[in-house]
C-alpha positions as CSV (number, residue, x, y, z in Angstrom):
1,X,-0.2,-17.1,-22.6
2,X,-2.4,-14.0,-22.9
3,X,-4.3,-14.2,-19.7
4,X,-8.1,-13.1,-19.8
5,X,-9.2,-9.4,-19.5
6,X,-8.9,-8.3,-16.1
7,X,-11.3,-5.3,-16.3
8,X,-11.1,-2.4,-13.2
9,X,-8.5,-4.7,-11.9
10,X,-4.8,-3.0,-11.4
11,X,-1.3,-4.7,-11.3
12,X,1.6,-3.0,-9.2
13,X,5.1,-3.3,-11.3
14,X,6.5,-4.9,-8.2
15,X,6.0,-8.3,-9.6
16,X,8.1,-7.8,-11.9
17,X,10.6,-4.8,-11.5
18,X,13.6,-6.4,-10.8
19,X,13.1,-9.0,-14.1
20,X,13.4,-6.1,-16.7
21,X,15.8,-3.3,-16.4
22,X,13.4,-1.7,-19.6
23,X,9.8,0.0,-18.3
24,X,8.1,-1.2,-21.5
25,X,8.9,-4.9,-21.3
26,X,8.1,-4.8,-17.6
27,X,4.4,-3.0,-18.6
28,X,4.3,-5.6,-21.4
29,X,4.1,-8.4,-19.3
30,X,1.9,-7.4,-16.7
31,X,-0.6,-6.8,-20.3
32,X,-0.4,-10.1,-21.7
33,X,-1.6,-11.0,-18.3
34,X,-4.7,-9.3,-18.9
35,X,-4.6,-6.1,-17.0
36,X,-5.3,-3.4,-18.5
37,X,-3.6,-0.7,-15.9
38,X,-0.7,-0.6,-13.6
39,X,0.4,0.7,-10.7
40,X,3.4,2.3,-11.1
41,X,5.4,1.5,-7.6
42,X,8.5,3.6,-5.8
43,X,11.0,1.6,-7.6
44,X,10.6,2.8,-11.2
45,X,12.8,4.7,-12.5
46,X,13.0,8.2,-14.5
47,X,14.9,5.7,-17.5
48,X,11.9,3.5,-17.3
49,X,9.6,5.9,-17.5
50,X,11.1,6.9,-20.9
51,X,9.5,4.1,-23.0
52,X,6.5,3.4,-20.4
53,X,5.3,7.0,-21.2
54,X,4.7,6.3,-25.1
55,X,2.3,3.4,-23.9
56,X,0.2,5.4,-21.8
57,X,0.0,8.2,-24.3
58,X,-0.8,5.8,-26.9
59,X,-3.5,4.1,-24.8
60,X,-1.8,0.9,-24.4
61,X,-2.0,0.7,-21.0
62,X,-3.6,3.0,-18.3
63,X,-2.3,4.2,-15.3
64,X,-4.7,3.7,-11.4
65,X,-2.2,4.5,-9.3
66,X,1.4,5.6,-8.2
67,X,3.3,4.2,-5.2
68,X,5.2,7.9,-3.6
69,X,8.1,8.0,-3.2
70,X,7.7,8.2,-7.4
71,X,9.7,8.2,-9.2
72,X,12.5,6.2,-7.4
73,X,13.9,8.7,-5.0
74,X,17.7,6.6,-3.9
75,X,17.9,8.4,-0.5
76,X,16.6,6.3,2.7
77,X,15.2,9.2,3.8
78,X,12.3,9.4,1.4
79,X,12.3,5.6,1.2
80,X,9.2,3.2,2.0
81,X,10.6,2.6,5.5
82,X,11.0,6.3,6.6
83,X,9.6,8.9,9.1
84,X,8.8,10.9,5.8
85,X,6.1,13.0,6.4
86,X,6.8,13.0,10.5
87,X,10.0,14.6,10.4
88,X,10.7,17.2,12.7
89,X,13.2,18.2,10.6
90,X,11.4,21.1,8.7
91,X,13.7,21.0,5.7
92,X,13.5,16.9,5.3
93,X,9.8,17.5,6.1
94,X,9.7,19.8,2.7
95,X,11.5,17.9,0.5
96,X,8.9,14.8,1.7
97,X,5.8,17.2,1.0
98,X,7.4,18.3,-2.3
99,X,8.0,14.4,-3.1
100,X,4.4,13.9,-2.4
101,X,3.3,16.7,-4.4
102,X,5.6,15.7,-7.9
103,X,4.1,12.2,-7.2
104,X,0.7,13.5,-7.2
105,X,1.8,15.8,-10.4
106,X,3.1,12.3,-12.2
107,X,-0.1,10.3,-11.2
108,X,-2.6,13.1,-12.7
109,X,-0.6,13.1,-15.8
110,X,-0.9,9.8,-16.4
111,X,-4.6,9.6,-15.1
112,X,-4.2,7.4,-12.5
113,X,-7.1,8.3,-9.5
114,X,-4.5,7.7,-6.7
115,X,-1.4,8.2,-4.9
116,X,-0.2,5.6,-2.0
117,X,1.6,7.2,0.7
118,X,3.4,5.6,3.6
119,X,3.2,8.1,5.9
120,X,5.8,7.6,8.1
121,X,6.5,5.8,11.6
122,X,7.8,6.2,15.1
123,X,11.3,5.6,15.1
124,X,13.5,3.1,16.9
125,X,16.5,3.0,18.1
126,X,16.5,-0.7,15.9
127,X,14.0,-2.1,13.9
128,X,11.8,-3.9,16.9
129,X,9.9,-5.4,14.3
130,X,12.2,-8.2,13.4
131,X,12.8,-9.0,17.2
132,X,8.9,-9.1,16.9
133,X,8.6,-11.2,14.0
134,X,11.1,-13.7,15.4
135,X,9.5,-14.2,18.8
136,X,6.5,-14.5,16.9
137,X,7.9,-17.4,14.7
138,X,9.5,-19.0,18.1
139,X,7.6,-18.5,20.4
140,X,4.1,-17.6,19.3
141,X,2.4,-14.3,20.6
142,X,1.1,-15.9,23.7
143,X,4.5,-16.6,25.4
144,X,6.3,-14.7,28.0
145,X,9.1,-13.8,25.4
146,X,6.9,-12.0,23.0
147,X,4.5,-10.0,25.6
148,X,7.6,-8.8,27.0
149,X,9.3,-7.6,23.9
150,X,5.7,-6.5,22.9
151,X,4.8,-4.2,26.0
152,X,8.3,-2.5,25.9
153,X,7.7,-2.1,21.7
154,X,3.9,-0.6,22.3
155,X,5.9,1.8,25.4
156,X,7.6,3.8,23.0
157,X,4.9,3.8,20.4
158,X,2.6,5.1,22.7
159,X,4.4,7.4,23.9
160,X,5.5,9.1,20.6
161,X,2.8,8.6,18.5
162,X,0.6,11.4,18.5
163,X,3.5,13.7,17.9
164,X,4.4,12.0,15.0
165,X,0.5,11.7,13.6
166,X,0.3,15.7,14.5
167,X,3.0,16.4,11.8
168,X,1.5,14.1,9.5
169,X,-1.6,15.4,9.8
170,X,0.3,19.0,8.8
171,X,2.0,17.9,6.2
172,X,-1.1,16.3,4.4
173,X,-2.6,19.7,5.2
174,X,-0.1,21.0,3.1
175,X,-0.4,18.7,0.4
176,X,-3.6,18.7,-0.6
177,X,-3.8,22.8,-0.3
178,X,-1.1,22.0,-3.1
179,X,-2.6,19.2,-4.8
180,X,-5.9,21.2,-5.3
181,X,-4.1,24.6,-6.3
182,X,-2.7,22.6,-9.0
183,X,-5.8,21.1,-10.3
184,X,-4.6,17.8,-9.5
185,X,-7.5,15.1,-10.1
186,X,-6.3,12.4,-7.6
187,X,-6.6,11.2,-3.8
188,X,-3.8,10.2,-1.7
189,X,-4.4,6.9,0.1
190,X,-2.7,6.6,3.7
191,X,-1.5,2.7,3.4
192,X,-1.7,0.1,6.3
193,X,2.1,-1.3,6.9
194,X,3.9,-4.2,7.2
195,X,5.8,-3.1,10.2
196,X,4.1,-2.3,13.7
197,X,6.1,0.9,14.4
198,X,4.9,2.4,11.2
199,X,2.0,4.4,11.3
200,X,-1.0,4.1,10.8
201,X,-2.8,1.5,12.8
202,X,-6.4,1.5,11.3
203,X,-7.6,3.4,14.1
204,X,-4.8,6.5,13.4
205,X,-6.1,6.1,10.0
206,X,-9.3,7.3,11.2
207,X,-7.3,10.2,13.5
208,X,-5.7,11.3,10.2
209,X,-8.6,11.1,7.8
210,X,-11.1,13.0,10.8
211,X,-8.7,15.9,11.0
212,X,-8.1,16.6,7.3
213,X,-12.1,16.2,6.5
214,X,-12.7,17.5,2.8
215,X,-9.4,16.9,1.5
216,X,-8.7,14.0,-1.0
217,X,-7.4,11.7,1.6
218,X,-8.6,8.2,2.9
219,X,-7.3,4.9,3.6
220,X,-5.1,2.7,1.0
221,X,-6.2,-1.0,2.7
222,X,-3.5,-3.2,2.2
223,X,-5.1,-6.5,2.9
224,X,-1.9,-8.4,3.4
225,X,-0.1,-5.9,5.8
226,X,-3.0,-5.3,7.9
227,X,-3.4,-9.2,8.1
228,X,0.5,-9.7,9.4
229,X,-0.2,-6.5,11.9
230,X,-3.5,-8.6,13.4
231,X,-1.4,-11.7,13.4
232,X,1.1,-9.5,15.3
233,X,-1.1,-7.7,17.9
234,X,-1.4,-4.4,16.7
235,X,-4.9,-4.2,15.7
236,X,-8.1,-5.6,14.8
237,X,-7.9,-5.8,10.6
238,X,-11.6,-6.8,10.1
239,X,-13.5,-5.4,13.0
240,X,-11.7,-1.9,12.5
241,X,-11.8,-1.8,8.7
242,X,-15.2,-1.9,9.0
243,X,-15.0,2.0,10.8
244,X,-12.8,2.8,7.4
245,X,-15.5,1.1,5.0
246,X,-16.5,5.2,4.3
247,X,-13.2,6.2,3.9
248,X,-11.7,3.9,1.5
249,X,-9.6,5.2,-1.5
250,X,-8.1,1.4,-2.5
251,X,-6.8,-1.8,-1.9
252,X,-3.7,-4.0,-2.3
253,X,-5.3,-7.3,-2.9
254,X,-2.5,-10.3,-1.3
255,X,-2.5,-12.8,1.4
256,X,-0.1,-13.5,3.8
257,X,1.2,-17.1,5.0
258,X,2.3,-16.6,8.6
259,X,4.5,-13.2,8.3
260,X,5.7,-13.5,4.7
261,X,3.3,-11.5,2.5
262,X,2.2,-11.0,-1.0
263,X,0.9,-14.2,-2.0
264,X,-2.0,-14.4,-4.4
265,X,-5.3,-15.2,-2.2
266,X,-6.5,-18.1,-1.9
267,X,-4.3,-20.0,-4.4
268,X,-0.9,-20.5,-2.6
269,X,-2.7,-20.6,1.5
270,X,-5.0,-23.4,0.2
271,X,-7.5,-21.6,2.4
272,X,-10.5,-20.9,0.5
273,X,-12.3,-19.1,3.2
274,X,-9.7,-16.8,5.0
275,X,-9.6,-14.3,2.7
276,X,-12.9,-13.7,2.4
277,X,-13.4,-11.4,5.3
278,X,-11.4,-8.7,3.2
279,X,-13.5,-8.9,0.3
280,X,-16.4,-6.3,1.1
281,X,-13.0,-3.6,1.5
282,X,-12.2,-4.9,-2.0
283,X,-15.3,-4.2,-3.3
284,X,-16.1,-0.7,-2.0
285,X,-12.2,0.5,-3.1
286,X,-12.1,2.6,-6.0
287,X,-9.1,1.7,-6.8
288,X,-8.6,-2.3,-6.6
289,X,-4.5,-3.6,-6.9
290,X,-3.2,-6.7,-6.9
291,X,0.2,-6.6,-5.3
292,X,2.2,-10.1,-5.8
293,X,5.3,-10.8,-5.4
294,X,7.9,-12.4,-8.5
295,X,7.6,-15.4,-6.7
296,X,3.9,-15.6,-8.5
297,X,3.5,-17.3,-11.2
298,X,1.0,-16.4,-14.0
299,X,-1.3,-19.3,-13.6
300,X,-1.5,-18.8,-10.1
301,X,-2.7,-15.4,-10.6
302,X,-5.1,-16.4,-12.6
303,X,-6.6,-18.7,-10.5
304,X,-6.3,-16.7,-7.6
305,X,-8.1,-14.0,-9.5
306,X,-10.7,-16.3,-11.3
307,X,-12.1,-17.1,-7.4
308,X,-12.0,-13.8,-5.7
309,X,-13.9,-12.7,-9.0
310,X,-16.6,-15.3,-8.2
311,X,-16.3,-14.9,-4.9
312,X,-17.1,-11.5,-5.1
313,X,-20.2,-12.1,-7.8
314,X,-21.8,-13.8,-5.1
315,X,-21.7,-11.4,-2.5
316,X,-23.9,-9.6,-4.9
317,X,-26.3,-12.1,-5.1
């Protein structure tokens, strides 16, 4: 079914990535939906890009956005999940600026307005997060268990994360100077995580954003993330966001049912007022993405669209 014009709205090619081993069908899909741009997300390939790139040229879909590391980049260490631009490892440090830069490069050529960047995390020995996660699920934050395992977790981050921020803060430095030597036309949005040792909290956001005033960097708000890092402790996702209303480059629009993310809103959490708090960061983004997982079905989208739409319309009112 060819679903109804979606306007400014943007679709990430996560939905549907791992359905269609050729870009165009994968971009074809996500159009018969009704969008009429895509974000293009760290897993497409160079291959894909092949017959995607025709389409763009010949206006048949635009680009808002890339998701760095783009194109797909197979080594961990310039992964989504990755101390990236942190690393104190100068060289690994360059090759993530240099990433950062040919992602920006790719973005303006296509005339997207954005780049997503994960900027990196403080690392652990193990990924705390899932001992997190599970405590959370068994036990609920309140117990004994999980303020435990929570106070030793927020020890270490504490502890290491200003030196990880400083570097980040460096190597943004450095990619802008870049980005703006090159003429590139686009801003780089620092995204809210999924994981709690992964910077940056909303309020390191702010750190970041302060220290490189000027420079075509804000905040990427991803709703669902920063609703699972609430649900988990880490911060305050509506009461700080609105500190970050200023600084806002765009949104991935998706709810989250407990810790599993990337649900369309209000459609699969039945809740038709939850969501709702996110919706005046929606509508100051510049850049607004829908970011659903396969398990989405078109209808749903729809649906879930259709409401934040009106939902939305009367906020205006």
């Amino acid at each position: 079914m060819q679903g109804i014009d979606k306007g400014e709205y943007s679709f990430s090619t996560c939905w549907n990535i791992r359905r269609h081993p050729v870009g165009e069908d994968m971009i074809r899909e996500i159009a018969e939906l009704g969008f009429r741009r895509v974000e293009l997300n760290y897993n497409v390939t160079k291959e894909m890009l092949t017959t995607i790139e025709p389409m763009i040229e010949r206006g048949e879909i635009g680009v808002s956005s890339v998701h760095n590391t783009f194109p797909h980049d197979p080594d961990p260490d310039y992964g989504t999940d990755s101390v990236l631009l942190g690393f104190e490892d100068e060289v690994k440090r360059k090759r993530a600026i240099d990433l950062l830069v040919g992602s920006a490069e790719y973005a303006h050529r296509y005339g997207g307005e954005a780049v997503v960047v994960h900027p990196g995390e403080v690392p652990f020995p193990h990924d705390i997060s899932k001992d997190l996660e599970k405590l959370y699920r068994e036990e609920g934050t309140d117990s004994p268990q999980y303020r435990s395992k929570w106070a030793e977790f927020m020890e270490r981050r504490e502890a290491l994360s200003a030196g990880y921020i400083e570097k980040i803060i460096v190597s943004l430095d450095e990619v802008c100077n870049r980005a703006v030597s090159k003429g590139l036309d686009v801003r780089f949005g620092i995204e809210t995580r999924s994981r709690p040792q992964q910077i940056p909290t909303l309020a390191e956001a702010k750190t970041i954003i302060q220290a490189l005033k000027g420079a075509p960097v804000g905040i990427w708000y991803d709703t669902g993330h920063a609703i699972m890092m609430d649900r988990l402790g880490l911060y305050d996702s509506v009461g700080e966001m609105q500190g970050l209303m200023d600084d806002i480059v765009g949104v991935h629009i998706h709810e989250t049912l407990g810790l599993s993310d990337h649900w369309c809103p209000y459609v699969h959490s039945k809740d038709m007022n939850f969501y709702d708090a996110y919706l005046p960061m929606i509508r100051k983004a510049q850049v607004k993405v829908y970011e659903l997982k396969a398990a989405c079905e078109p209808d749903a989208i729809h649906e879930s669209h259709e409401l934040l739409v009106q939902k939305l319309a009367a906020l205006e009112e």
